[in-house]
N, CA, C and O atoms as a DFTB+ gen file, in Angstrom:
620 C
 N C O
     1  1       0.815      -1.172       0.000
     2  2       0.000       0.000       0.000
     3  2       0.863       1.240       0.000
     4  3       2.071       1.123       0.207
     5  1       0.286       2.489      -0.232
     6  2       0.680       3.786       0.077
     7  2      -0.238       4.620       0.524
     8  3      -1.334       4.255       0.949
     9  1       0.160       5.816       0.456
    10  2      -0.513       6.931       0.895
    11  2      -0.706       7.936      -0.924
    12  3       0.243       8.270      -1.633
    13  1      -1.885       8.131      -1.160
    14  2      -2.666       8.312      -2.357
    15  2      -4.077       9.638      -2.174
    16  3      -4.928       9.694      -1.287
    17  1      -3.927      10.336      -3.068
    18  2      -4.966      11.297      -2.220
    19  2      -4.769      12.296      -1.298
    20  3      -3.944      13.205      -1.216
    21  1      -6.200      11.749      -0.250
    22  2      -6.197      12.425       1.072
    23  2      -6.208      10.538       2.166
    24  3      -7.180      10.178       2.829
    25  1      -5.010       9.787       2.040
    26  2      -4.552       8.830       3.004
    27  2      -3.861       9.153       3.771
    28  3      -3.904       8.548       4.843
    29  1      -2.698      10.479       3.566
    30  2      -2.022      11.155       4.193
    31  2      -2.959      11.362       5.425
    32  3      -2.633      10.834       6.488
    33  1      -4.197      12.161       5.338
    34  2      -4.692      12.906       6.009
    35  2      -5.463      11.543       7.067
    36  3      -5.711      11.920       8.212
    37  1      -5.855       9.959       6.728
    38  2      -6.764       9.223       6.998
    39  2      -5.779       8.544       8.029
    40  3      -4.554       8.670       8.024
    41  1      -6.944       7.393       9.395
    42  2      -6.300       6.744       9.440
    43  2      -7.189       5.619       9.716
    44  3      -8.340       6.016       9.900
    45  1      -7.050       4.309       9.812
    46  2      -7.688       3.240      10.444
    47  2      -8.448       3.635      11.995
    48  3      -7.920       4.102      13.005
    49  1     -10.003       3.218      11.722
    50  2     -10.307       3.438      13.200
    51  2      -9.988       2.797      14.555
    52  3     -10.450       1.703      14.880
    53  1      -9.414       3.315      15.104
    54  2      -8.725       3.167      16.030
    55  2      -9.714       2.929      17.928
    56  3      -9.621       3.707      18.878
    57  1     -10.460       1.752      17.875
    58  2     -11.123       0.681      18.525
    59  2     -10.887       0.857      20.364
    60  3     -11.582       1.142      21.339
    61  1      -9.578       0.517      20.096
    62  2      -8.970      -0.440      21.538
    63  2      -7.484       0.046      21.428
    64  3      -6.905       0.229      20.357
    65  1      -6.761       0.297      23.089
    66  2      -5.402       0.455      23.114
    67  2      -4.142      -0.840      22.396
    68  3      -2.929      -0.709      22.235
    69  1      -4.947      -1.905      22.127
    70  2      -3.847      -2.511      21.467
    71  2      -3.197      -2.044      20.000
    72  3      -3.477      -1.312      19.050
    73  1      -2.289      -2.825      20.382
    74  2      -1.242      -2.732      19.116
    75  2      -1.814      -2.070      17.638
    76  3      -1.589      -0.976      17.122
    77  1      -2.632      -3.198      17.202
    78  2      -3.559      -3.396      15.783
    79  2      -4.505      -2.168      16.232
    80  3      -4.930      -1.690      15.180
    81  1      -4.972      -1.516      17.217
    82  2      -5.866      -0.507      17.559
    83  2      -7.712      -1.357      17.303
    84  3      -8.863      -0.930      17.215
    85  1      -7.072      -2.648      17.275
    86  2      -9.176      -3.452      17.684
    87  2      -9.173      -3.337      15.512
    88  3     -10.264      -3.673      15.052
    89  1      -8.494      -3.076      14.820
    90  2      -8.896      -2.514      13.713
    91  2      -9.101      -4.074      12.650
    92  3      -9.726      -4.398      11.640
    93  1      -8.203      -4.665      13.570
    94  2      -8.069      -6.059      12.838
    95  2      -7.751      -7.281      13.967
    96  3      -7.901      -7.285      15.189
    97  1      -7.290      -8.232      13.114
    98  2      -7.190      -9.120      14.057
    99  2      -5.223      -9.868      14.451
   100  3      -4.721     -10.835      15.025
   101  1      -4.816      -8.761      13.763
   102  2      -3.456      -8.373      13.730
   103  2      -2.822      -9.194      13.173
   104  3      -1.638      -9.150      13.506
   105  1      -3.294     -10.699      11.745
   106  2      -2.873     -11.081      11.065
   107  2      -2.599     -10.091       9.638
   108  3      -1.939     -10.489       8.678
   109  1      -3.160      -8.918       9.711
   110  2      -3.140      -8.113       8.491
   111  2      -3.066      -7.085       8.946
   112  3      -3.969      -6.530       9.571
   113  1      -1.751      -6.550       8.670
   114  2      -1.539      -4.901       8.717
   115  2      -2.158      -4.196       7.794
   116  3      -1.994      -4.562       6.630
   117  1      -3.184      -2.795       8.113
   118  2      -3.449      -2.040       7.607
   119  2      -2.665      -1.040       6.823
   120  3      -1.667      -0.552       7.352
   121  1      -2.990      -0.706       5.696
   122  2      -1.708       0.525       4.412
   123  2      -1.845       1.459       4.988
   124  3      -1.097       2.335       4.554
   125  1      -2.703       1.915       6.149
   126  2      -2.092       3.187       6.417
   127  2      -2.373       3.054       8.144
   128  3      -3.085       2.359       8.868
   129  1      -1.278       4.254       8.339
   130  2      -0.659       3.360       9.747
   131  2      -1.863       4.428      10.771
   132  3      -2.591       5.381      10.492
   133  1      -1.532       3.562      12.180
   134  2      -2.739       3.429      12.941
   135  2      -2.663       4.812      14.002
   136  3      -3.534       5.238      14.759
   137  1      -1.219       5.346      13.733
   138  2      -0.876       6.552      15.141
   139  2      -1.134       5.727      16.153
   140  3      -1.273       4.512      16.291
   141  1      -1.182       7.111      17.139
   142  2      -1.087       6.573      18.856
   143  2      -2.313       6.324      19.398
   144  3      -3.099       7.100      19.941
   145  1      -2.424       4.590      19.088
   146  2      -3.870       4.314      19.789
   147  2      -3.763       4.095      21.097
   148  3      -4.875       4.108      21.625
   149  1      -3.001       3.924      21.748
   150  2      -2.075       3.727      23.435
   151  2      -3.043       5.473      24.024
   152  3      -3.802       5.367      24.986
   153  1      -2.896       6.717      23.424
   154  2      -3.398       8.202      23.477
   155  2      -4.435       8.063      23.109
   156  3      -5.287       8.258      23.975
   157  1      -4.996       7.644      21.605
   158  2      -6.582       8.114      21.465
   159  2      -7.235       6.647      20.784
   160  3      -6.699       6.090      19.826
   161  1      -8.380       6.178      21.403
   162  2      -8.960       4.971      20.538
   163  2     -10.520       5.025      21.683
   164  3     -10.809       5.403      22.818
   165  1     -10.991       4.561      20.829
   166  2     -12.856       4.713      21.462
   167  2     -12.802       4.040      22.662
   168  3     -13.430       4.709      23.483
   169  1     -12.316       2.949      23.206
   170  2     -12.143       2.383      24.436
   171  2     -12.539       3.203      25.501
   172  3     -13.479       3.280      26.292
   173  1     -11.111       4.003      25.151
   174  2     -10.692       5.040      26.637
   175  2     -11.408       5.928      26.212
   176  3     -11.268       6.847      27.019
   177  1     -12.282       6.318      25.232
   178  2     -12.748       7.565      24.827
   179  2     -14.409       7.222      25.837
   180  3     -15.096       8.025      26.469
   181  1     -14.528       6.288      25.704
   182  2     -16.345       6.030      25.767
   183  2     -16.202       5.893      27.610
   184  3     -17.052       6.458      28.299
   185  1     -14.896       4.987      28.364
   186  2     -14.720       5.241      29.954
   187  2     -14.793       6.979      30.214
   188  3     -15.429       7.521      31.118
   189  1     -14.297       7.393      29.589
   190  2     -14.040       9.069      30.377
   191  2     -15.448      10.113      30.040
   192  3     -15.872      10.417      28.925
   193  1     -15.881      10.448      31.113
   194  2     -17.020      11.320      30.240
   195  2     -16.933      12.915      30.098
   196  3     -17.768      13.812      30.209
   197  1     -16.050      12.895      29.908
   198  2     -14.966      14.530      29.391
   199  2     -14.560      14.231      28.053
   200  3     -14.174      15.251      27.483
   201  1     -14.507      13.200      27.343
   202  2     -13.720      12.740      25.889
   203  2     -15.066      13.308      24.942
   204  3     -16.288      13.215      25.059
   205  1     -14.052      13.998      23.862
   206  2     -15.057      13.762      23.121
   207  2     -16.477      13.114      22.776
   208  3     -17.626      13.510      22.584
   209  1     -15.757      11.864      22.803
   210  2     -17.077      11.037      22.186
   211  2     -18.680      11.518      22.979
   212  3     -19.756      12.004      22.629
   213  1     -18.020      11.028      24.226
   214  2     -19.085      11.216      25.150
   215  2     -20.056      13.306      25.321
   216  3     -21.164      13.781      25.569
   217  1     -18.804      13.729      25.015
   218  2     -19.642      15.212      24.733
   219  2     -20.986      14.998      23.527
   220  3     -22.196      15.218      23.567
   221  1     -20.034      14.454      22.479
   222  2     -20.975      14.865      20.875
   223  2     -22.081      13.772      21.526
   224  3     -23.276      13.952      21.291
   225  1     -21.670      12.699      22.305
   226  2     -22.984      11.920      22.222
   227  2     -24.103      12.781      23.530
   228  3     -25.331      12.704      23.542
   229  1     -23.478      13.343      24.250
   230  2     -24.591      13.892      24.829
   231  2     -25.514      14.891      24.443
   232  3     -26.693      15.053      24.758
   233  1     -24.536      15.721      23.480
   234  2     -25.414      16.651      22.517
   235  2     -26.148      16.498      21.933
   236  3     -27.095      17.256      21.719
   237  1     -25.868      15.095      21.334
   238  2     -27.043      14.893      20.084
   239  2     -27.778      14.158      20.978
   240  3     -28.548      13.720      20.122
   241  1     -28.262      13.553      22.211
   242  2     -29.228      13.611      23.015
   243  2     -29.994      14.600      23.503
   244  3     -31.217      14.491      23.581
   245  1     -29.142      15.967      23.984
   246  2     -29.922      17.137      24.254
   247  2     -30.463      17.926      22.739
   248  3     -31.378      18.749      22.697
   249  1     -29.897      17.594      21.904
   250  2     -31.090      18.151      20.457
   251  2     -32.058      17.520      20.613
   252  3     -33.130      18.018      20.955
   253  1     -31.858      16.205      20.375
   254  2     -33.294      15.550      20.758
   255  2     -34.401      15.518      21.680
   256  3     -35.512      15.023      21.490
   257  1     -33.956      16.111      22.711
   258  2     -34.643      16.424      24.136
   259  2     -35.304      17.675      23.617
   260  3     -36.514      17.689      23.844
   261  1     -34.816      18.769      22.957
   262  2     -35.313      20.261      23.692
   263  2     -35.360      20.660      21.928
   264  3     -34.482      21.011      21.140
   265  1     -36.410      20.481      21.830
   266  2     -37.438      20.975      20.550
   267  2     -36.133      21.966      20.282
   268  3     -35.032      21.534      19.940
   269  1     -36.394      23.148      20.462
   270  2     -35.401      24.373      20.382
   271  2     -34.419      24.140      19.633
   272  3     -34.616      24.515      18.478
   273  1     -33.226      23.572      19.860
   274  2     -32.682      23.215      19.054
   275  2     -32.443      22.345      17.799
   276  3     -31.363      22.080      17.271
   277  1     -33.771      21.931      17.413
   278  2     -33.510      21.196      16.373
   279  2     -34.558      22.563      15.203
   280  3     -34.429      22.590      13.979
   281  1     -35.500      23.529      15.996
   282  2     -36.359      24.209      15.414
   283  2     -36.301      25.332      16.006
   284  3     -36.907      26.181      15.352
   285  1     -35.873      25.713      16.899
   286  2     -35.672      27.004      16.961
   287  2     -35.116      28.479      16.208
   288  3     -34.129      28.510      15.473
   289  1     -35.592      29.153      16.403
   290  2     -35.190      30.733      15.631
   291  2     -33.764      30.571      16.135
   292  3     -33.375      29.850      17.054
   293  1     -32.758      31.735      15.015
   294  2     -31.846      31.572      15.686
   295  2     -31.899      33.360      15.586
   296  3     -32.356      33.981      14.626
   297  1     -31.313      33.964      16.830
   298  2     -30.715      34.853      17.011
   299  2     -29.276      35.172      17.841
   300  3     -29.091      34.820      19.005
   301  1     -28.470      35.775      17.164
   302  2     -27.150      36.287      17.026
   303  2     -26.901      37.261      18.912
   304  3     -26.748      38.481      18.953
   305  1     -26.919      36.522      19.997
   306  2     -26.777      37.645      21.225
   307  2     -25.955      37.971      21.586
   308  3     -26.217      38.852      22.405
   309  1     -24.149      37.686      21.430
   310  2     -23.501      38.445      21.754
   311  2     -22.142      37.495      20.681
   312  3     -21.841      36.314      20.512
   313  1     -21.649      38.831      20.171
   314  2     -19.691      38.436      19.831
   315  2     -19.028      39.513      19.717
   316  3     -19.357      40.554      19.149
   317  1     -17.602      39.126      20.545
   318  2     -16.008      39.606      20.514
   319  2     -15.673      39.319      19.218
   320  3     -16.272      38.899      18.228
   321  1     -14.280      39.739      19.552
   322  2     -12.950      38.819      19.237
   323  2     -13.093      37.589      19.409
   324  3     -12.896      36.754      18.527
   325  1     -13.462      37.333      20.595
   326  2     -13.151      35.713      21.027
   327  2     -14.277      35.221      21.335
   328  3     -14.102      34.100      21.813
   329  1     -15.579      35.568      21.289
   330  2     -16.664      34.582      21.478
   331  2     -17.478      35.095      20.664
   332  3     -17.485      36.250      20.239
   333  1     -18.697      33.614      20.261
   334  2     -19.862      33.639      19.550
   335  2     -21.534      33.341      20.900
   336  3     -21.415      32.370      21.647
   337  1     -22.231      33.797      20.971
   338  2     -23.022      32.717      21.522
   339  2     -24.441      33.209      20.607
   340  3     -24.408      34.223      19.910
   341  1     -25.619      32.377      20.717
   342  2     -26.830      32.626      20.176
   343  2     -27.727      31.920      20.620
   344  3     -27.467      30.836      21.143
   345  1     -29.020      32.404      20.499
   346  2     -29.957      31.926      21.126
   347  2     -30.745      30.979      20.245
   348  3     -30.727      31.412      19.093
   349  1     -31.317      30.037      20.332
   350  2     -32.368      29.233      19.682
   351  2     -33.638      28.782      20.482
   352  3     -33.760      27.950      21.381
   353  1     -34.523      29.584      19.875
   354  2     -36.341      29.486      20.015
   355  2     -35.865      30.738      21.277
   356  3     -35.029      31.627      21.108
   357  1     -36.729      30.459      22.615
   358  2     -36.647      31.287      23.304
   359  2     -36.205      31.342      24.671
   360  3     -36.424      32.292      25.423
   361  1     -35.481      30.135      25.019
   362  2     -34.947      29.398      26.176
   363  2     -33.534      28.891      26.113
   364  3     -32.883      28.590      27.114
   365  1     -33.088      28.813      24.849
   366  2     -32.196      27.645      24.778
   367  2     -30.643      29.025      24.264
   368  3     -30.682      29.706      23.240
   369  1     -29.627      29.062      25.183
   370  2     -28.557      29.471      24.761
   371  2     -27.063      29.221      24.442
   372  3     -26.357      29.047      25.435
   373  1     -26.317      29.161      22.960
   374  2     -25.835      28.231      22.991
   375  2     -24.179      29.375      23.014
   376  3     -24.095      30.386      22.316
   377  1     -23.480      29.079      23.596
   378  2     -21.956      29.953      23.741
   379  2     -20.490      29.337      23.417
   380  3     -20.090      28.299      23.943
   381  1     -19.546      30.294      22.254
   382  2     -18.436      29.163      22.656
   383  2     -17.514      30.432      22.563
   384  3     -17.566      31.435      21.851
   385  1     -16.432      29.910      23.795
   386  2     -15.323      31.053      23.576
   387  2     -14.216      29.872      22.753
   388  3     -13.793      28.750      23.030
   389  1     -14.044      30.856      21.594
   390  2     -12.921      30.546      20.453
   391  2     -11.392      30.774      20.789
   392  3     -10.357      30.544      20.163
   393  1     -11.589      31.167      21.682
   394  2      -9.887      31.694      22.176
   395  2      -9.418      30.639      22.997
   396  3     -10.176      30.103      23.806
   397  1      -8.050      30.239      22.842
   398  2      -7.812      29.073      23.195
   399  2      -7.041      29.365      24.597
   400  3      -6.715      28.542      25.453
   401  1      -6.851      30.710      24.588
   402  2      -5.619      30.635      26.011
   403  2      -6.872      31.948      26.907
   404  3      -6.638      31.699      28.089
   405  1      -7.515      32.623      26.904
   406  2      -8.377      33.292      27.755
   407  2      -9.801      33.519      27.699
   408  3     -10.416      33.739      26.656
   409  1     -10.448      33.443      29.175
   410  2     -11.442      33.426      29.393
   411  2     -12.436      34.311      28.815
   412  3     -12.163      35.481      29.082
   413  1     -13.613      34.167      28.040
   414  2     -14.748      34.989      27.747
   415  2     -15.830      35.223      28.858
   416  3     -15.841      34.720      29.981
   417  1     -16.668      36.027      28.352
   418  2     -17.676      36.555      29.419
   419  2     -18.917      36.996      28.309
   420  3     -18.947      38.086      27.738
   421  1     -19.813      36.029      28.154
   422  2     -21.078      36.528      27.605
   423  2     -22.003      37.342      28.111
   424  3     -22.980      36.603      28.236
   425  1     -22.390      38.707      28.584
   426  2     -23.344      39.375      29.577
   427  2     -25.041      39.311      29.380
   428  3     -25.782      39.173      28.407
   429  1     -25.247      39.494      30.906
   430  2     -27.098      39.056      30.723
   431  2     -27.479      37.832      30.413
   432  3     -28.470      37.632      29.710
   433  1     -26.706      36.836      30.921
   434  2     -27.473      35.553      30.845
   435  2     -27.852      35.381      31.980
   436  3     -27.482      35.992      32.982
   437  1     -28.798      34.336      31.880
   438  2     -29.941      33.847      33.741
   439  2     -30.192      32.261      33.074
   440  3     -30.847      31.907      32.093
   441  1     -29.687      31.784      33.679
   442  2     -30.185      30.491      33.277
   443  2     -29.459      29.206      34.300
   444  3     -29.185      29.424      35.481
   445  1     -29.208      27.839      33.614
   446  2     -28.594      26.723      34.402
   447  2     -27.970      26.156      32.790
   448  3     -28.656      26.167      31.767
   449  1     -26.563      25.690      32.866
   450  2     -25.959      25.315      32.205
   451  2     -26.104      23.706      31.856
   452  3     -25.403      22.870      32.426
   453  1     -26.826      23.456      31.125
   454  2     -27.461      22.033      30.341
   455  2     -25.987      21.307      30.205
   456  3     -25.502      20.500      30.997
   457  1     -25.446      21.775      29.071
   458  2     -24.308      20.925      28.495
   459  2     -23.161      21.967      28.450
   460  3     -23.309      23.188      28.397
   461  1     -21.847      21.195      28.482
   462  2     -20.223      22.058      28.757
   463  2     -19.660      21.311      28.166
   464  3     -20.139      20.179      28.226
   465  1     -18.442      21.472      27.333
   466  2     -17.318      20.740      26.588
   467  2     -16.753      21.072      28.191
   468  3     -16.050      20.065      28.104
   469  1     -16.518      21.455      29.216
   470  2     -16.065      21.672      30.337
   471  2     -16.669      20.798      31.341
   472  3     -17.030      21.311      32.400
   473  1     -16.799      19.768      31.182
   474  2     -18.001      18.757      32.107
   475  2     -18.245      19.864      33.540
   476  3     -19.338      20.371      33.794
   477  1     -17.473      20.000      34.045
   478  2     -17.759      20.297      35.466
   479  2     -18.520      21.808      35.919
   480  3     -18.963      22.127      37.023
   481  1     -18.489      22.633      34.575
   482  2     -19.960      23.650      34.363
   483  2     -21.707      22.821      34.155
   484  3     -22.687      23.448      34.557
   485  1     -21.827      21.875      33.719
   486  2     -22.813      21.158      33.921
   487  2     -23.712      21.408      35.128
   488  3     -23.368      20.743      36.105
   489  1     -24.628      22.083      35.291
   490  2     -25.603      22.098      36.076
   491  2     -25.375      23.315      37.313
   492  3     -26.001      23.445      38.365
   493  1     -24.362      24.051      36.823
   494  2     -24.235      25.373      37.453
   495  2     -25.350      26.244      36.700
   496  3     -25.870      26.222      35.585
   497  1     -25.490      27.246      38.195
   498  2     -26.461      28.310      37.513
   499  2     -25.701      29.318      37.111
   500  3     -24.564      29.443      37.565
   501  1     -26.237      30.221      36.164
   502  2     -25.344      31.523      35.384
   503  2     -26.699      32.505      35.976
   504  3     -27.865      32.150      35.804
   505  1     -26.333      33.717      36.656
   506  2     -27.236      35.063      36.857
   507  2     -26.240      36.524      36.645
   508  3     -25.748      37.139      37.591
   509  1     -26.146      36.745      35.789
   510  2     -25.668      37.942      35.258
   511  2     -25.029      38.060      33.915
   512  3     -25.438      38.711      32.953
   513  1     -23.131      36.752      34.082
   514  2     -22.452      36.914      33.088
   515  2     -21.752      35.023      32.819
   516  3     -21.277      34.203      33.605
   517  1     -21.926      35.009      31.881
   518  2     -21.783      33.412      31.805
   519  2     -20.050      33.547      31.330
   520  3     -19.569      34.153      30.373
   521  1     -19.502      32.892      32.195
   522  2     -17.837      33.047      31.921
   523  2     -17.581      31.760      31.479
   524  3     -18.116      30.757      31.951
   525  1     -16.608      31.777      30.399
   526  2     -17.054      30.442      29.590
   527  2     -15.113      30.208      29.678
   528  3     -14.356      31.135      29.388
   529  1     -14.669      28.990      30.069
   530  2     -13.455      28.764      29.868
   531  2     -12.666      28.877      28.535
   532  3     -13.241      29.039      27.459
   533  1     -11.079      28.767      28.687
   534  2     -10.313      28.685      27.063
   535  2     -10.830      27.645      26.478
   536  3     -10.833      26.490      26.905
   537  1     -11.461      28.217      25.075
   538  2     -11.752      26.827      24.471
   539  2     -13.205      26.450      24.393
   540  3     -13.599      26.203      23.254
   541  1     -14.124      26.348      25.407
   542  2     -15.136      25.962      26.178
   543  2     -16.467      26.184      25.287
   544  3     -16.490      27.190      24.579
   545  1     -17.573      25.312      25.275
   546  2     -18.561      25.819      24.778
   547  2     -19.737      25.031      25.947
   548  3     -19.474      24.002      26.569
   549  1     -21.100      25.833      26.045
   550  2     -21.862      25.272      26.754
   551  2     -23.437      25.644      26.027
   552  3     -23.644      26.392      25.071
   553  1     -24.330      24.938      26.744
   554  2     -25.654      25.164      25.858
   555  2     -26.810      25.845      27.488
   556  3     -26.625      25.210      28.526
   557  1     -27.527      26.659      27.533
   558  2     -27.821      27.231      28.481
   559  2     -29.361      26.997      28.559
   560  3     -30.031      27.479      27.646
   561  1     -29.997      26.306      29.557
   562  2     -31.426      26.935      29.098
   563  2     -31.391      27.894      30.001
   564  3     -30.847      28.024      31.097
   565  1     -32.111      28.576      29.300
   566  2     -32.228      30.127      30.284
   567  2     -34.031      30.573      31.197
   568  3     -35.207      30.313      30.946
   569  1     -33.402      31.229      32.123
   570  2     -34.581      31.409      32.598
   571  2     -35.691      32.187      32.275
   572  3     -35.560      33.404      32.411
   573  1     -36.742      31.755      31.882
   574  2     -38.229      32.467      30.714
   575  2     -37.901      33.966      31.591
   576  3     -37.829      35.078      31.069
   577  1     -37.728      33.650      33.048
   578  2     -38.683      35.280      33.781
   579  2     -37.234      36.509      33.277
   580  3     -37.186      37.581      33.880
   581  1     -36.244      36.223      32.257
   582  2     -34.839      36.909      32.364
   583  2     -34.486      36.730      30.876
   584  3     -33.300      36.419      30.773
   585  1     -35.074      36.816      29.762
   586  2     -34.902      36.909      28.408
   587  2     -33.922      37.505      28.271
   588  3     -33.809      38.613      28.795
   589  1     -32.800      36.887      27.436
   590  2     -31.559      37.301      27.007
   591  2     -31.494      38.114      25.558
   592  3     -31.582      37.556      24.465
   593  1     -31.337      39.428      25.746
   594  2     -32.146      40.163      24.113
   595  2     -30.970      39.830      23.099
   596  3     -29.851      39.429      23.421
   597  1     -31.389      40.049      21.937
   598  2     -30.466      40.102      20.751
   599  2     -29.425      40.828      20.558
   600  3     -29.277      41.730      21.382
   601  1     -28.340      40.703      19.418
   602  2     -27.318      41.411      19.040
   603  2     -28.059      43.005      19.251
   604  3     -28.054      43.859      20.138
   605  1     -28.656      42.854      17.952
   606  2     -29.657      43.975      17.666
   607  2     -29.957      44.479      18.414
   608  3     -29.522      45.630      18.447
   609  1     -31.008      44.001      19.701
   610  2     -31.547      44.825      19.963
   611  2     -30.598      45.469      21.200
   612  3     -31.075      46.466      21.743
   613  1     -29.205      44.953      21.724
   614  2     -28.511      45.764      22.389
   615  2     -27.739      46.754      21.939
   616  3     -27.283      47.562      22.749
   617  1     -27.401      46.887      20.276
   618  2     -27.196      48.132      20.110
   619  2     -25.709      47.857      19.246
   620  3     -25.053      48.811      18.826
């Protein structure tokens, strides 16, 4: 085998910390090589519930849960430099600070923090300014009696 294309860019899915990475049954080496499955392979990804996997899979559980995000309006409520966040339908707020080395601050949120690429924001309440770690994104439902207004309409 070689590397052809975008193989450069590919690799075998990578299963289990062994050797072969679970990809085979290690009578047949795969043409393109497996990297560090010992560091990243679904095993250890699906034990930790900070890994990836386990984020995207909780997300696409909370779309499914909360109408809002699969149908909600979207409006644009606050961006920097370094953060995006927006609202969908009229409860649901979603924030990510893009900056990888300092903290953001979205203002006028009221709510309880649903979901965090930060597991341990999970189920904190936010009443004023939602400070979102390097990196970090979270999904907010917010509280009806404390409507978080638009880009727009703050000016």
């Amino acid at each position: 085998g070689g590397a052809f294309g975008r193989d450069a860019a590919r690799t075998p899915m990578q299963w289990s910390p062994e050797a072969d990475g679970g990809f085979g049954s290690g009578a047949v080496e795969p043409w393109l090589p497996l990297g560090d499955v010992a560091a990243r392979n679904v095993a250890d990804q699906r034990r930790d519930p900070a890994s990836v996997l386990n984020v995207v899979r909780d997300a696409i559980a909370l779309r499914r849960e909360r109408v809002e995000l699969r149908r909600g309006a979207y409006a644009e409520v606050f961006v920097d430099e370094r953060c995006w966040a927006w609202r969908r339908g009229d409860a649901t707020l979603v924030a990510c600070n893009l900056d990888a080395a300092a903290e953001a601050v979205v203002p006028n949120v009221r709510g309880r923090v649903l979901l965090s690429t930060e597991r341990t924001l999970e189920g904190r309440a936010v009443a004023g300014g939602l400070r979102l770690p390097p990196g970090a994104g979270v999904v907010v439902a917010l509280d009806p009696a404390t409507p978080v207004p638009s880009a727009d309409a703050a000016g």
